[in-house]
One Martini backbone bead per residue (centre of mass of N, CA, C, O) as a GRO file, in nm:
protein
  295
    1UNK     BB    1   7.030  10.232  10.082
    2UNK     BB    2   6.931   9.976  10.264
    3UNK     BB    3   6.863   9.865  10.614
    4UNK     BB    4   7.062   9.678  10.664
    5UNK     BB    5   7.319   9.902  10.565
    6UNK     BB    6   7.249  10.112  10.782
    7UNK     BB    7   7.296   9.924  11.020
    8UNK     BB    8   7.581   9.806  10.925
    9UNK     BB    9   7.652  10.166  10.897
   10UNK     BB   10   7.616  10.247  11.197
   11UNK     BB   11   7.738  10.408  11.437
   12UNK     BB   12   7.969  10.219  11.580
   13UNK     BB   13   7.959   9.901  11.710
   14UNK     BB   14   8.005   9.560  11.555
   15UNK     BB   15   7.874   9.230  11.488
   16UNK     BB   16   7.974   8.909  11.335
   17UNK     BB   17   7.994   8.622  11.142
   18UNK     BB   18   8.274   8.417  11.021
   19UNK     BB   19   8.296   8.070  11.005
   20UNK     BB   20   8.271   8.108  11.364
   21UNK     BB   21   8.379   8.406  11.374
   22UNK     BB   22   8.405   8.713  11.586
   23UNK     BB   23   8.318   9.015  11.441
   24UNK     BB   24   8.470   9.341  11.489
   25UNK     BB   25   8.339   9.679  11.433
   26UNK     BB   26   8.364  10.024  11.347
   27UNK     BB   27   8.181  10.328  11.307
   28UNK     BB   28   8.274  10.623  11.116
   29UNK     BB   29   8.135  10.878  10.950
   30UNK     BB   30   8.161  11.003  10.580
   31UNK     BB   31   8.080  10.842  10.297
   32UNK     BB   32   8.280  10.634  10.151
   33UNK     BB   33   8.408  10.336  10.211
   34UNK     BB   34   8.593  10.226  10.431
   35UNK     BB   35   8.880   9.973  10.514
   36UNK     BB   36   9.064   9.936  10.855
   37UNK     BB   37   9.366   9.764  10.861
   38UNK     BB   38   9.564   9.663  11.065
   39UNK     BB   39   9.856   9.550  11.244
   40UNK     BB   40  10.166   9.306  11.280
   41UNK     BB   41  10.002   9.085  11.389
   42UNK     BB   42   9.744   9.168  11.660
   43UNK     BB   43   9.695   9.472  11.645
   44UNK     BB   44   9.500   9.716  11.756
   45UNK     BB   45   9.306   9.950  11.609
   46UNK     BB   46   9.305  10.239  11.723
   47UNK     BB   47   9.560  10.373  11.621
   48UNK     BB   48   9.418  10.423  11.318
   49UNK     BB   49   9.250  10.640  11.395
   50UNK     BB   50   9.087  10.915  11.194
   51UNK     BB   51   8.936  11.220  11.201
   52UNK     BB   52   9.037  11.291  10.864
   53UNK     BB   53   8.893  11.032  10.751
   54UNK     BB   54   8.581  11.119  10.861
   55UNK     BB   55   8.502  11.314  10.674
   56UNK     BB   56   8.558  11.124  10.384
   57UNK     BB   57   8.450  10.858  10.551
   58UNK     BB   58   8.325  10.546  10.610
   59UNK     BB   59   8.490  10.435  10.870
   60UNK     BB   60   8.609  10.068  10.909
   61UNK     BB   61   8.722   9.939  11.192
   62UNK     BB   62   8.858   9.646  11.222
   63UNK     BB   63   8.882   9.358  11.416
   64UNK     BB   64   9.081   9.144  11.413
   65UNK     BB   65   9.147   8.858  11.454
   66UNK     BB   66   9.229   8.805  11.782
   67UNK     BB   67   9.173   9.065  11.862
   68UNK     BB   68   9.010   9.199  12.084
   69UNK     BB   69   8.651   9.120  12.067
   70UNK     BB   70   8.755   8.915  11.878
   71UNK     BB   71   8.814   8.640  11.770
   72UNK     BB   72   8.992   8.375  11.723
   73UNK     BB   73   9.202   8.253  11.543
   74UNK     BB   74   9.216   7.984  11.376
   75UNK     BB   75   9.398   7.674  11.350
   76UNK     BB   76   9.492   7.756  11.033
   77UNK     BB   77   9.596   8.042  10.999
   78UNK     BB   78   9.701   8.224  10.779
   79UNK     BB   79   9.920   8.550  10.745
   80UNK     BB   80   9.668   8.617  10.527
   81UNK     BB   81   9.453   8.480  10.346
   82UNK     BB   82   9.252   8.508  10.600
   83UNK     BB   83   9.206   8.811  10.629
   84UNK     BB   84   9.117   8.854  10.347
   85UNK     BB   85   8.829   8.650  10.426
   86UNK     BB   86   8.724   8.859  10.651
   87UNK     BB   87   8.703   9.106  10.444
   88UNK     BB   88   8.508   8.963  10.245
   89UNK     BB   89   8.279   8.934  10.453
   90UNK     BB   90   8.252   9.227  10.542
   91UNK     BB   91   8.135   9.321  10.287
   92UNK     BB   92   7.891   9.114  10.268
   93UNK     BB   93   7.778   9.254  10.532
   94UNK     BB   94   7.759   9.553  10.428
   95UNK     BB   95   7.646   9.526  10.106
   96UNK     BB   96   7.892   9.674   9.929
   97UNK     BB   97   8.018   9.621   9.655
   98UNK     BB   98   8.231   9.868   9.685
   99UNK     BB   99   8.555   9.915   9.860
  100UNK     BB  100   8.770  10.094  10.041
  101UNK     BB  101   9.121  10.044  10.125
  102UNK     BB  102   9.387  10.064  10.454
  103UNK     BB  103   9.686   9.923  10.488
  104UNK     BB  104   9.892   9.870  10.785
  105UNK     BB  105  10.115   9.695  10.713
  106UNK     BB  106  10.006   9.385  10.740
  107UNK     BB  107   9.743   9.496  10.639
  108UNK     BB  108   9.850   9.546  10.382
  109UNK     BB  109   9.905   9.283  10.245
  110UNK     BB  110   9.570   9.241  10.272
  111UNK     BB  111   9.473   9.481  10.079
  112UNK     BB  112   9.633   9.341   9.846
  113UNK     BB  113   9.489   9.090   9.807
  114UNK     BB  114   9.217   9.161   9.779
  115UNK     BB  115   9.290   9.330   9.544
  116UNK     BB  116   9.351   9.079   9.355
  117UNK     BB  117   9.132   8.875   9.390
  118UNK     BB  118   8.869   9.152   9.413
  119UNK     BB  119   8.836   9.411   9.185
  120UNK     BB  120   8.546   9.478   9.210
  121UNK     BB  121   8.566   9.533   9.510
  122UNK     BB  122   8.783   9.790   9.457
  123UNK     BB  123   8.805  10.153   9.482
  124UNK     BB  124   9.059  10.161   9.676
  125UNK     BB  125   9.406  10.212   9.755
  126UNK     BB  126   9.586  10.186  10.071
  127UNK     BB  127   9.941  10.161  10.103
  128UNK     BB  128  10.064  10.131  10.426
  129UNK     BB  129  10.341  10.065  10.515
  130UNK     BB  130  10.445   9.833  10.333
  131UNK     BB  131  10.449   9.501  10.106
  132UNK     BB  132  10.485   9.275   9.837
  133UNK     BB  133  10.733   9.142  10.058
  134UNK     BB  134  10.823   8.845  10.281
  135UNK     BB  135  11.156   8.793  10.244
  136UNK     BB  136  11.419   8.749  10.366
  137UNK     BB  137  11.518   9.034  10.263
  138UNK     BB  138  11.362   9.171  10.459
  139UNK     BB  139  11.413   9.078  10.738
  140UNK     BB  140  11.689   9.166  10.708
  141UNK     BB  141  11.667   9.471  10.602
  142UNK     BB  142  11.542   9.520  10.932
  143UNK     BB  143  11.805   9.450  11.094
  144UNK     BB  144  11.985   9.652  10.987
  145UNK     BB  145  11.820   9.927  11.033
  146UNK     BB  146  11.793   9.818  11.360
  147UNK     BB  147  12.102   9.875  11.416
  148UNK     BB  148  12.134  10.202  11.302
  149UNK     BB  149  11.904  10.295  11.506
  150UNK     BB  150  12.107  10.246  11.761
  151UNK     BB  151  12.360  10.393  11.654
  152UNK     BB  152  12.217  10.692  11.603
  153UNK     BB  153  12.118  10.632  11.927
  154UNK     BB  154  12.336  10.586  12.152
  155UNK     BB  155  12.304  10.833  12.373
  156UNK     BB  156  12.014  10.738  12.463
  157UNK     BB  157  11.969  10.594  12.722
  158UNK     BB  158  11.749  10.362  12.638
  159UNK     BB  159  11.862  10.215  12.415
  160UNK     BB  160  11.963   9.930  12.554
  161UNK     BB  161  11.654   9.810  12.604
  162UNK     BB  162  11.576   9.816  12.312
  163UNK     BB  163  11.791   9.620  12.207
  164UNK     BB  164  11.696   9.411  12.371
  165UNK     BB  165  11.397   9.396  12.284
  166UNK     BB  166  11.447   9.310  11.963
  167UNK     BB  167  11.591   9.028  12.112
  168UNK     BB  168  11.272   8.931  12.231
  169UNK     BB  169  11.052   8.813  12.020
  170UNK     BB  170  11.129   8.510  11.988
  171UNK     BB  171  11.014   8.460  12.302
  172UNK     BB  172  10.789   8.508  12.293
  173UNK     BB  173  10.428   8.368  12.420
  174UNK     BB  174  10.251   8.610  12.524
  175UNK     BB  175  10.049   8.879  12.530
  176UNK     BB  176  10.183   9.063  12.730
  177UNK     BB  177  10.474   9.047  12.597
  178UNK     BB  178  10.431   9.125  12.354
  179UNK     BB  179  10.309   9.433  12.450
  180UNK     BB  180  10.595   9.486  12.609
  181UNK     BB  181  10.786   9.466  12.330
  182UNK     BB  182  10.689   9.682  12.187
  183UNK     BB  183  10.680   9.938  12.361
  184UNK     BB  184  11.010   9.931  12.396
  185UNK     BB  185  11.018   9.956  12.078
  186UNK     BB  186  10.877  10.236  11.949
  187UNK     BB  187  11.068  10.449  11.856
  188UNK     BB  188  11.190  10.303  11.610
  189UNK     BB  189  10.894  10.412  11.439
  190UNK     BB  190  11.013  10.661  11.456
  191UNK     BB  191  11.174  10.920  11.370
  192UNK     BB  192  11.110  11.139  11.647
  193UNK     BB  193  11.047  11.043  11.941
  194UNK     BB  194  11.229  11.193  12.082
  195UNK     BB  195  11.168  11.518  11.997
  196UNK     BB  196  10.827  11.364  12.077
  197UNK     BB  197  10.738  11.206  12.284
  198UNK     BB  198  10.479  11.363  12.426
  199UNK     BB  199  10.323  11.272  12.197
  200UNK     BB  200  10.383  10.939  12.175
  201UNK     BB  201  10.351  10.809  12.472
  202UNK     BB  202  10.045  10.730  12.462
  203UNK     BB  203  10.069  10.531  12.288
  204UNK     BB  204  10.267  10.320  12.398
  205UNK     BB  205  10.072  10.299  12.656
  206UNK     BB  206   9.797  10.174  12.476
  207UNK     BB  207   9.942   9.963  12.296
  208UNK     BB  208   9.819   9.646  12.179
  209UNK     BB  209   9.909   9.290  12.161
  210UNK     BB  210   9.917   8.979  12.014
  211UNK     BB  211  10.014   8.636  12.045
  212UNK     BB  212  10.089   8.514  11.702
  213UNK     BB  213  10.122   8.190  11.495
  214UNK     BB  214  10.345   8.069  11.198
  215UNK     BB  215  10.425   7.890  10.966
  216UNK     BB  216  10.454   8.189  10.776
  217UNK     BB  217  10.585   8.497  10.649
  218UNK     BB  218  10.592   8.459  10.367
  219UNK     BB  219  10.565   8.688  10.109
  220UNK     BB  220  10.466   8.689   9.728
  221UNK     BB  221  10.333   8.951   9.494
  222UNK     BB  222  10.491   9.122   9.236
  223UNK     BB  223  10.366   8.957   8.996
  224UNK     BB  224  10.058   9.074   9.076
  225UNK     BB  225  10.031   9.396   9.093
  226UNK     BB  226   9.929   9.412   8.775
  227UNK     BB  227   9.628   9.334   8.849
  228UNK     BB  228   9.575   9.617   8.953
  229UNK     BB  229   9.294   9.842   8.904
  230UNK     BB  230   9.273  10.035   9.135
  231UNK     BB  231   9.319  10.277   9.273
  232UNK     BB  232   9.641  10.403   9.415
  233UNK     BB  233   9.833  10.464   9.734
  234UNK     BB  234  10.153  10.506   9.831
  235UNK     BB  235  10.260  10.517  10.185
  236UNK     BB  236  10.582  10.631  10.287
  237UNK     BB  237  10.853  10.659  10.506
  238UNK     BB  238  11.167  10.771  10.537
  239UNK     BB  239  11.233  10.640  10.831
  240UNK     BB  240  11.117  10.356  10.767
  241UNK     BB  241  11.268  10.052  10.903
  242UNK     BB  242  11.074   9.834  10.743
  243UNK     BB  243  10.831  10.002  10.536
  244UNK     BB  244  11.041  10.150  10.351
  245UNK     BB  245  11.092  10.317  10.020
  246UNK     BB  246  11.185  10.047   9.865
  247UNK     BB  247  10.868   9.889   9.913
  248UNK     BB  248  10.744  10.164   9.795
  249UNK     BB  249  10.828  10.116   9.511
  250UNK     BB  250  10.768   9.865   9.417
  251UNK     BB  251  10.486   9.900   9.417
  252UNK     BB  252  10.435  10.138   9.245
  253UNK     BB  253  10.586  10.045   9.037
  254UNK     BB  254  10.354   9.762   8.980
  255UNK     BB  255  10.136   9.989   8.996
  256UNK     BB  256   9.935  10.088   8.780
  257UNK     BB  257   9.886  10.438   8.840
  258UNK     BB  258  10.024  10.537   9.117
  259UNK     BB  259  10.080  10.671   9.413
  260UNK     BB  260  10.390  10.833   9.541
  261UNK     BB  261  10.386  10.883   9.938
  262UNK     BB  262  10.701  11.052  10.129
  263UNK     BB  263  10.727  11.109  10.432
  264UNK     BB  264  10.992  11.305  10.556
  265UNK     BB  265  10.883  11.268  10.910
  266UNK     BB  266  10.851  10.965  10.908
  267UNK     BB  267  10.776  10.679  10.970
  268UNK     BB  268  10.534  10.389  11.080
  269UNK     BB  269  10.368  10.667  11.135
  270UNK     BB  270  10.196  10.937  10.962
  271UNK     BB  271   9.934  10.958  11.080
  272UNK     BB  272  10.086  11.093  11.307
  273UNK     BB  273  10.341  11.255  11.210
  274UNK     BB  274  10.197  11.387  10.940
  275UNK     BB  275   9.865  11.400  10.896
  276UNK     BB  276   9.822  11.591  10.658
  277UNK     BB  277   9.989  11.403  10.474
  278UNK     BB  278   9.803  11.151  10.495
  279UNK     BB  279   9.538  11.312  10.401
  280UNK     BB  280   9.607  11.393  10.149
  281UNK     BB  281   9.675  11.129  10.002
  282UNK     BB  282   9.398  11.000  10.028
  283UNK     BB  283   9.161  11.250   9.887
  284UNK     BB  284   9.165  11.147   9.592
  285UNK     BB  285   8.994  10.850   9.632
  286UNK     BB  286   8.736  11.057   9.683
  287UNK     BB  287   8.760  11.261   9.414
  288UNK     BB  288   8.831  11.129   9.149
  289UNK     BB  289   9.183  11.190   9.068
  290UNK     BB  290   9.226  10.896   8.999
  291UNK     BB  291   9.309  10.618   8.860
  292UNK     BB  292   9.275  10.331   8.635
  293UNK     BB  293   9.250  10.050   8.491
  294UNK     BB  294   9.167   9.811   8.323
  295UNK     BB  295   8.881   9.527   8.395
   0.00000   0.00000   0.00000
């Protein structure tokens, strides 16, 4: 590694330039290189911060544009390929050949098609809580899934404020309500928010999402899948009522040799709700035990 690459792979906050837009990342760890892009999109980045990956990898948190300290997305950004292209600058100012990513819900599609796009440059997938596809079937999917967890919970006093909240998604316009309609509704994404609320209230209150705005949110990958050829482990909650075991079967069942683990003890946030399960889940990517296809 020469001091370039050790000055931007060096612990702490950086900033650079991609396209005139203002990427923000931090950096923690040791190891192989790994890139943590969050979800939402909008969603800021500290919640994926993970201190057991961080012993294993040298994680890349990346600040989406939009969010955080990072620049504004531009005003033609669609919905994945412009985060695609913010990631693979992020590579070639980090320096490194080829790097792990990590993405977490809309993360995952982002780190999906990276791995697509730029095969050589990809040395391993964590597909987290995420899918191959955001086809109508998808969206209606997710509203089935979260009026049942409404119906499975309709005792919880907060429960119809959350019901109320959930309907209230299409209306936002600022980023305030974004953040405030989040917050709302976050209970939906555990497995068991009321018997470990305790646990998880410090997330809900300091959780924080952008309202951005996008001409199509529809995104199909399905046919693209078998071209991935880095090591993958596709990783989702038994409970997670968004990005659960159905379209993480798609992603397994598609990618050749990947790896499917699917926590039964939690929702959309694996990595709080079982911790050390979703860091076994992980260290395969870099014990060198998981393959991958001919390249």
């Amino acid at each position: 590694m020469n001091s370039e690459q050790m000055d931007n792979l060096s612990t702490g906050a950086h900033a650079f330039t991609a396209g005139g837009t203002r990427l923000v990342y931090h950096v923690a760890g040791r190891g192989p290189v790994m890139i943590a892009h969050s979800g939402g999109p909008g969603v800021e980045y500290a919640y994926l911060r993970s201190q057991g990956l961080e012993e294993h990898f040298t994680m890349v948190y990346l600040e989406p544009a939009g969010t955080g300290a990072s620049g504004p997305l531009p005003s033609d950004a669609t919905y994945v390929d412009t985060y695609t292209a913010f990631v693979h600058a992020l590579v070639e100012h980090l320096g490194v050949s080829r790097v792990h990513l990590l993405g977490h819900s809309h993360g995952g599609f982002v780190a999906l098609r990276f791995a697509i796009l730029h095969p050589r440059r990809t040395a391993g997938l964590a597909l987290y809580s995420t899918s191959p596809t955001t086809t109508p079937e998808f969206w209606e999917a997710e509203e089935v899934e979260a009026a049942a967890y409404l119906d499975r919970n309709a005792d919880i006093p907060e429960i119809a404020e959350i019901g109320k909240a959930l309907g209230e998604w299409d209306d936002v316009e600022t980023d305030e309500a974004e953040t405030a309609v989040l917050r709302r509704c976050l209970p939906v994404y555990f497995a068991d928010f009321w018997g470990r609320r305790a646990e998880f209230e410090p997330l809900r209150e300091a959780v924080r999402s952008r309202h951005l705005h996008f001409g199509s949110k529809n995104i199909d990958y399905r046919s693209d899948l078998a071209q991935i050829v880095a090591p993958t482990v596709v990783i989702t909650g038994r409970h997670d009522f968004i990005c659960g075991p159905v379209w993480a079967t798609m992603l397994h069942e598609g990618i050749r040799g990947s790896r499917l683990v699917t926590l039964e003890k939690s929702g959309h946030f694996g990595h709080i709700e079982e911790p050390d399960g979703f860091l076994d889940a992980l260290i395969p990517l870099v014990t060198g035990t998981m393959t991958c296809g001919p390249l």
